[in-house]
C-alpha positions in Angstrom: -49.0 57.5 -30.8 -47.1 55.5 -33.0 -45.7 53.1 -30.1 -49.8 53.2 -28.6 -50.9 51.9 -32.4 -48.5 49.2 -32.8 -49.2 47.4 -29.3 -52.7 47.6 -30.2 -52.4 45.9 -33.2 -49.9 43.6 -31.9 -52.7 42.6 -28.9 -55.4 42.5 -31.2 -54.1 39.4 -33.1 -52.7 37.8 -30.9 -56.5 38.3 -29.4 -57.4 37.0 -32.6 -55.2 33.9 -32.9 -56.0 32.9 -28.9 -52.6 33.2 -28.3 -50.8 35.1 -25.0 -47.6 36.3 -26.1 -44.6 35.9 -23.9 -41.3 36.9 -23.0 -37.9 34.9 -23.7 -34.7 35.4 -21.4 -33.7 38.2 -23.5 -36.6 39.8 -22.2 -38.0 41.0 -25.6 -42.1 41.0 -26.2 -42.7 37.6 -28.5 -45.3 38.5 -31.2 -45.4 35.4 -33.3 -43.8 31.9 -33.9 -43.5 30.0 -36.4 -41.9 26.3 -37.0 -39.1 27.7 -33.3 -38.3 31.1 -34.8 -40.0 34.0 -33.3 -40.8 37.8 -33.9 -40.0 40.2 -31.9 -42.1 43.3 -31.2 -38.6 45.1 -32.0 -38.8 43.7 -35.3 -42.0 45.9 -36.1 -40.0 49.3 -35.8 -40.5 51.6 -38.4 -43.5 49.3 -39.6 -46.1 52.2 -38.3 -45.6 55.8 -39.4 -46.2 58.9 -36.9 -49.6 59.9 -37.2 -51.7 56.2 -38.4 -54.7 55.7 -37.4 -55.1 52.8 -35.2 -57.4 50.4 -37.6 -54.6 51.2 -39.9 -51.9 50.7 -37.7 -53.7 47.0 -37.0 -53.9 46.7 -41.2 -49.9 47.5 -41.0 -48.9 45.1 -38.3 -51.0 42.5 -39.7 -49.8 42.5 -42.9 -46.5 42.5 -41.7 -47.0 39.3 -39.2 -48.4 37.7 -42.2 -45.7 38.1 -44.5 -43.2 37.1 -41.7 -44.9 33.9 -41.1 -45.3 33.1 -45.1 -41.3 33.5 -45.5 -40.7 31.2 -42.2 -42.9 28.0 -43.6 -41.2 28.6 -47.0 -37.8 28.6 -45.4 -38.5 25.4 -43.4 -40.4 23.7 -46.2 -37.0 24.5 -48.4 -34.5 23.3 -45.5 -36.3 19.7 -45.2 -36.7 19.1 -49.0 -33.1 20.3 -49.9 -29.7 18.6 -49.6 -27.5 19.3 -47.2 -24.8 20.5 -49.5 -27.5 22.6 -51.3 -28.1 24.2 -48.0 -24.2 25.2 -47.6 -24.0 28.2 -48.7 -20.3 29.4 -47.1 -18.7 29.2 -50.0 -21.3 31.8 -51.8 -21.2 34.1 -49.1 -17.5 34.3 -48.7 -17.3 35.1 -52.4 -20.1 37.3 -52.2 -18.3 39.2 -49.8 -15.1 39.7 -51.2 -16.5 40.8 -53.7 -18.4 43.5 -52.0 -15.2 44.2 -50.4 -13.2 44.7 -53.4 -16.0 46.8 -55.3 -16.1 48.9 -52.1 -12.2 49.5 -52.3 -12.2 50.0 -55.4 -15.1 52.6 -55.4 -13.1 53.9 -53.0 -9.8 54.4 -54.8 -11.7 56.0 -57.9 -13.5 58.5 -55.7 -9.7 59.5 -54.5 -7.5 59.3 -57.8 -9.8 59.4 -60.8 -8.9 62.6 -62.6 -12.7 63.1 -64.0 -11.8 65.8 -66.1 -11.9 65.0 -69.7 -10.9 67.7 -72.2 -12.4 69.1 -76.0 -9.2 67.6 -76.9 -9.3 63.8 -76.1 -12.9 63.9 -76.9 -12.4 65.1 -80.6 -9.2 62.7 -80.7 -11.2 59.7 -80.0 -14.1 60.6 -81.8 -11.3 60.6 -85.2 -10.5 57.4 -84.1 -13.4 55.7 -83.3 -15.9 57.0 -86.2 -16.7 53.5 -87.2 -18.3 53.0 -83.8 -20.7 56.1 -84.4 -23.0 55.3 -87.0 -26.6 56.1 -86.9 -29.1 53.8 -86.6 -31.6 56.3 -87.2 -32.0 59.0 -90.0 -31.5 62.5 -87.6 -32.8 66.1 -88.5 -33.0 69.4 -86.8 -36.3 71.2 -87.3 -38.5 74.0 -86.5 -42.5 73.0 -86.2 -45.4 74.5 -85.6 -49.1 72.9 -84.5 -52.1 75.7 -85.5 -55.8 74.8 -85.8 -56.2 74.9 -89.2 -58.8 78.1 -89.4 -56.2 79.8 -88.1 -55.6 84.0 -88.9 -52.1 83.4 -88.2 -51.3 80.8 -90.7 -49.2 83.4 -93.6 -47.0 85.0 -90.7 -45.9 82.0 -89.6 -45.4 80.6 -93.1 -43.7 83.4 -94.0 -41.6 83.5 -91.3 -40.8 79.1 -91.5 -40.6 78.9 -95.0 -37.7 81.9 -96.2 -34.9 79.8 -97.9 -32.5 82.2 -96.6 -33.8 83.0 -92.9 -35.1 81.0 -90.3 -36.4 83.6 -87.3 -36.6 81.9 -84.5 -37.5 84.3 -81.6 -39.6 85.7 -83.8 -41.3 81.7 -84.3 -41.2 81.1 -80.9 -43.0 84.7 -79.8 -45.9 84.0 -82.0 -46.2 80.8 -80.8 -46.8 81.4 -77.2 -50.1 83.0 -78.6 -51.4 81.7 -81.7 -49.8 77.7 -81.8 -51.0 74.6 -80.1 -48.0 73.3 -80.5 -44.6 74.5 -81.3 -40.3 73.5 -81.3 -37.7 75.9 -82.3 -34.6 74.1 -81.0 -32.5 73.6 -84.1 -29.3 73.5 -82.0 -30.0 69.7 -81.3 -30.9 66.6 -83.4 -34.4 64.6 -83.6 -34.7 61.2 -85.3 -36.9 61.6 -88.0 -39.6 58.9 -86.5 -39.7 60.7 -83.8 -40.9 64.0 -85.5 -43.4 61.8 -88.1 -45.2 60.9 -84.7 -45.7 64.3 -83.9 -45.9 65.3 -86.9 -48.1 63.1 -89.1 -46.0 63.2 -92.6 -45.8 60.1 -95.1 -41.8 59.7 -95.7 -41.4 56.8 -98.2 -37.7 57.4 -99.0 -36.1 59.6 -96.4 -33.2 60.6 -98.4 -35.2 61.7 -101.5 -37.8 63.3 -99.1 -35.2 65.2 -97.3 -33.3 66.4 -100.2 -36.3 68.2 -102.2 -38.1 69.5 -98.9 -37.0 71.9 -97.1 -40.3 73.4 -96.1 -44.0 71.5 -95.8 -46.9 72.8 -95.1 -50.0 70.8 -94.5 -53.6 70.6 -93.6 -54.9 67.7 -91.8 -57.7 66.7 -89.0 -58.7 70.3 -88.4 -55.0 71.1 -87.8 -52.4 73.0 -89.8 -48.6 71.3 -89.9 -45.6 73.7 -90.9 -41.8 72.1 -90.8 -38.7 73.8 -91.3 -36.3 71.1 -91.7 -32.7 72.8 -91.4 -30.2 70.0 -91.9 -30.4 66.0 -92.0 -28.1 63.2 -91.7 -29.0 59.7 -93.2 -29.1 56.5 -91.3 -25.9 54.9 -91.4 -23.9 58.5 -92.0 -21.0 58.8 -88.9 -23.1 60.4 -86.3 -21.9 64.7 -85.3 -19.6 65.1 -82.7 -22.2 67.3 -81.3 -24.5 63.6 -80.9 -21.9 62.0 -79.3 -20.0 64.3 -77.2 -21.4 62.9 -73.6 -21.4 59.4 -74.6 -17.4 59.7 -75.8 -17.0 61.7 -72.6 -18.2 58.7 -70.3 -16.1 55.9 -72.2 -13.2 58.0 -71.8 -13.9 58.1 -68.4 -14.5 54.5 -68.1 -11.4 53.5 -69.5 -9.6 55.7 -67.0 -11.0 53.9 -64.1 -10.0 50.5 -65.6 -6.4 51.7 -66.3 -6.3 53.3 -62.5 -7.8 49.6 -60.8 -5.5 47.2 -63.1 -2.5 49.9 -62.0 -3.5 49.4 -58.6 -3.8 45.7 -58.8 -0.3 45.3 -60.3 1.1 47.7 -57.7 -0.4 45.3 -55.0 1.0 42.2 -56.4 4.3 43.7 -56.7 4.3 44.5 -53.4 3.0 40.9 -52.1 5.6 39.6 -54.0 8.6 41.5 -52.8 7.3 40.8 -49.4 7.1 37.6 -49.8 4.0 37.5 -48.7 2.4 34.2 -51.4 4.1 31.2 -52.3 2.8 28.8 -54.9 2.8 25.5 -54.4 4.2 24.1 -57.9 4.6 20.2 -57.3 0.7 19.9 -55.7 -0.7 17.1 -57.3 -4.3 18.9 -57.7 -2.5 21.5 -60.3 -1.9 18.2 -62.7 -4.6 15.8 -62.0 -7.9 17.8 -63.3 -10.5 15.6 -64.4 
């Protein structure tokens, strides 16, 4: 079906464009031509899924043919307008390919050697020595929320059960909330940035420090909803951002640094060796070394 849709489209236009195709020595099926360079029906492969109907597969070839054509009038248009030495492009592909080369060697050679594992350890030891480089950007607090409508029965349980100085019951919370909330977050394992909660949240923070410090609990009524926040602990913008906050990042520079160390090892090895077998010579009294313009 697929093969039946794409010759059909393929005769179609060329019905179209009062056109016969033809065949070259290499006996492949010519579909169009454009400024000597031709499209093969070969070239269409994959263009037609299993299962297209044939208008569609027509749509498909089509569009395909048109697009071909487009990039073959650029690409002559671009070849008789540039310079020859713009149109030498050797030099970038060599390049382009050692450097694919070396990336793929070197991908290569981590995938082998790179000892990925990075312990509690290192990561608290560079977090010690590094704190400067972890400072928030963003005042961070760990919560506990709840959304309710604001004619809510439920509203003195759950502020009773948000609001005790001393206890914070979470299961308890989060129970109660897969019945009576709209909305709900008990996760005060991980920390939020404090804009981020204030857009769920709709409170008015004017000084986050002085805010933080005197609230512990809030409680509010607003556009037929009722707010209740449990902040549990805060750390100002600017303060040296947990371990906690930083663990994965730490973990990946680690990591990073690793695979640096393990490529520059392995360039220096290779030198070493080209140079014990002789294998380079510089040139020292070339002219071209001296004479830079």
């Amino acid at each position: 079906m697929k093969k039946i849709g794409v010759l059909i489209g393929i005769a179609f236009l060329l019905l179209l464009a009062g056109c016969d195709y033809f065949e070259k020595s290499s006996n492949e099926i010519v579909v169009a031509e454009c400024y000597g360079k031709y499209l093969y029906e070969s070239d269409l492969k994959g263009i037609v899924p299993e299962g297209t109907t044939i208008m569609d597969s027509i749509q498909r070839v089509s569009t395909f043919i048109d697009s071909w054509i487009m990039r073959q009038v650029l690409i002559h248009q671009a070849e008789n307008n540039l310079d020859k030495d713009k149109l030498d492009f050797k030099k970038q592909m060599e390049e382009y390919r050692t450097s694919l080369v070396i990336y793929a060697y070197e991908s290569q050679l981590i995938n082998q050697k790179l000892d990925t594992t990075v312990s509690e350890y290192e990561i608290a030891a560079y977090y010690e020595q590094n704190k400067e480089d972890f400072q928030l950007r963003n005042t961070m607090v760990k919560v506990a929320y709840v959304i309710l409508d604001e004619d809510s029965k439920q509203k003195a349980a759950f502020q009773k059960l948000l609001s005790d100085p001393d206890t914070l019951l979470l299961q308890a919370i989060d129970i109660q909330a897969n019945y009576y909330a709209i909305k709900s977050y008990v996760d005060v394992d991980h920390w939020m940035r404090l804009d981020d909660l204030t857009n769920i949240i709709p409170i008015e923070i004017f000084n986050a420090e002085s805010f933080l410090r005197k609230n512990k609990f809030v409680c509010f009524d607003m556009n037929e909803y009722t707010y209740m926040v449990r902040f549990v602990e805060y750390l100002l913008e600017e303060n040296t951002s947990p371990l906690e906050m930083v663990r994965n990042n730490i973990k990946s520079v680690i990591l990073a640094q690793r695979k640096q160390a393990l490529i520059e090892k392995m360039k220096a090895s290779l030198y070493e060796k080209a140079k014990r077998d002789r294998a380079f010579e510089v040139y020292v009294g070339s002219p071209t070394l001296y004479n830079a313009d």
